[in-house]
VMD Tcl script that draws the C-alpha trace (Angstrom):
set ca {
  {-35.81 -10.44 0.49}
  {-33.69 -8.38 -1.79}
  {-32.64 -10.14 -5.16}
  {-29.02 -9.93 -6.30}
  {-28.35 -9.38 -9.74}
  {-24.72 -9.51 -10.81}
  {-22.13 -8.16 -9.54}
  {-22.18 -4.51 -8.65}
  {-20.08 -1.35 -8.26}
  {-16.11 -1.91 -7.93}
  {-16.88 -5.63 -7.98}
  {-17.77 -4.84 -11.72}
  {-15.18 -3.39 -13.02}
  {-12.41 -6.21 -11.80}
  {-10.44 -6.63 -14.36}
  {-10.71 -3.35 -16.37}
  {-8.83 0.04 -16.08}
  {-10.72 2.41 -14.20}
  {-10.24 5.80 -12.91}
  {-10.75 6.68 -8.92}
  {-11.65 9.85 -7.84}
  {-10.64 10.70 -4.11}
  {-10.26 13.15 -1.53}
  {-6.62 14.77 -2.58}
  {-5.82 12.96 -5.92}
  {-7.17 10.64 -8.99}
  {-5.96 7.56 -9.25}
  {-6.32 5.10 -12.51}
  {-5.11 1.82 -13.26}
  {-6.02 -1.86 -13.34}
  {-8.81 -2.67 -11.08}
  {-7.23 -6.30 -9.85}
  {-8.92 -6.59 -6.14}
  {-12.02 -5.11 -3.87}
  {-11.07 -6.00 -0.16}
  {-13.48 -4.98 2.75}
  {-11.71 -1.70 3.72}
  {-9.34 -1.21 0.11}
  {-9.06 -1.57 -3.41}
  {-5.95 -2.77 -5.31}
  {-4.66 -0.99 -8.80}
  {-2.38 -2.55 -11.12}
  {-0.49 -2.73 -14.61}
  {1.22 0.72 -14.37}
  {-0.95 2.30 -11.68}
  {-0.90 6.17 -12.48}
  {-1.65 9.44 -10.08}
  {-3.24 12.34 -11.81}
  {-1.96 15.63 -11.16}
  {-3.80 17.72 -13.86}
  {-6.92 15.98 -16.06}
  {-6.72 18.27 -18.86}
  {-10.38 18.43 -20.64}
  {-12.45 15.44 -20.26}
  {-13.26 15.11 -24.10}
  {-9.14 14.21 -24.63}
  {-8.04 10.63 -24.93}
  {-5.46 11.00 -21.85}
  {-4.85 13.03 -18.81}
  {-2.78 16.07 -19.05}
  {-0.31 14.79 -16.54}
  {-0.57 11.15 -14.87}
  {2.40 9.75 -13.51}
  {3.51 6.40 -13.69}
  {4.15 4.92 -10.24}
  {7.42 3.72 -9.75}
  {6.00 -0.17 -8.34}
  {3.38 -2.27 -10.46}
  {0.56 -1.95 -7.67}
  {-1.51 0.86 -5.38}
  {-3.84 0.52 -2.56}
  {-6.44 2.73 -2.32}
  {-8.89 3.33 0.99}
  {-12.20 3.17 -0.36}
  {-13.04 5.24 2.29}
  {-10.85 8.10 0.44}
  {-12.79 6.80 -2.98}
  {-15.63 9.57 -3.87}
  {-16.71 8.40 -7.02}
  {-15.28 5.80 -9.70}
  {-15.30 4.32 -13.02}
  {-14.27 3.40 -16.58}
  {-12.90 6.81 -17.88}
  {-9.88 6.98 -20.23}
}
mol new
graphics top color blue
foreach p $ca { graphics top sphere $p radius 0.5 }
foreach p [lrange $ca 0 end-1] q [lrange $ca 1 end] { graphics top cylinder $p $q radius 0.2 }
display resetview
């Protein structure tokens, strides 16, 4: 029997602002929920048009959605994490 250690993946980063990386856009903003088939993004919840170089402290152009939460299919979600 497998052990579990901790939480992993999404589950760890409730709670912190994180970046997702889908199929057509990037979304980043407050990680607040991980339901079975979506996550939920809040405080200011951005879409990122252009990133800009990595190394810079923000995106080149992330807009501000105009309602304090986003739902994002995980199924759309190809990678993830804590980026700027």
């Amino acid at each position: 029997m497998a052990k579990t250690i901790g939480k992993r993946g999404l589950h760890s980063l409730i709670g912190k602002r994180i970046t997702l990386f889908c199929l057509n856009y990037f979304y980043t903003g407050k990680l607040t929920a991980v339901l079975d088939d979506c996550v939920l993004l809040t405080d200011k919840p951005q879409i990122v048009y252009e990133t800009g170089a990595f190394s810079q402290p923000a995106w080149s152009d992330a807009q501000t959605l105009p309602n304090d939460s986003l739902y994002v299919m995980k199924s759309a979600i190809e990678s993830f994490g804590v980026m700027k």
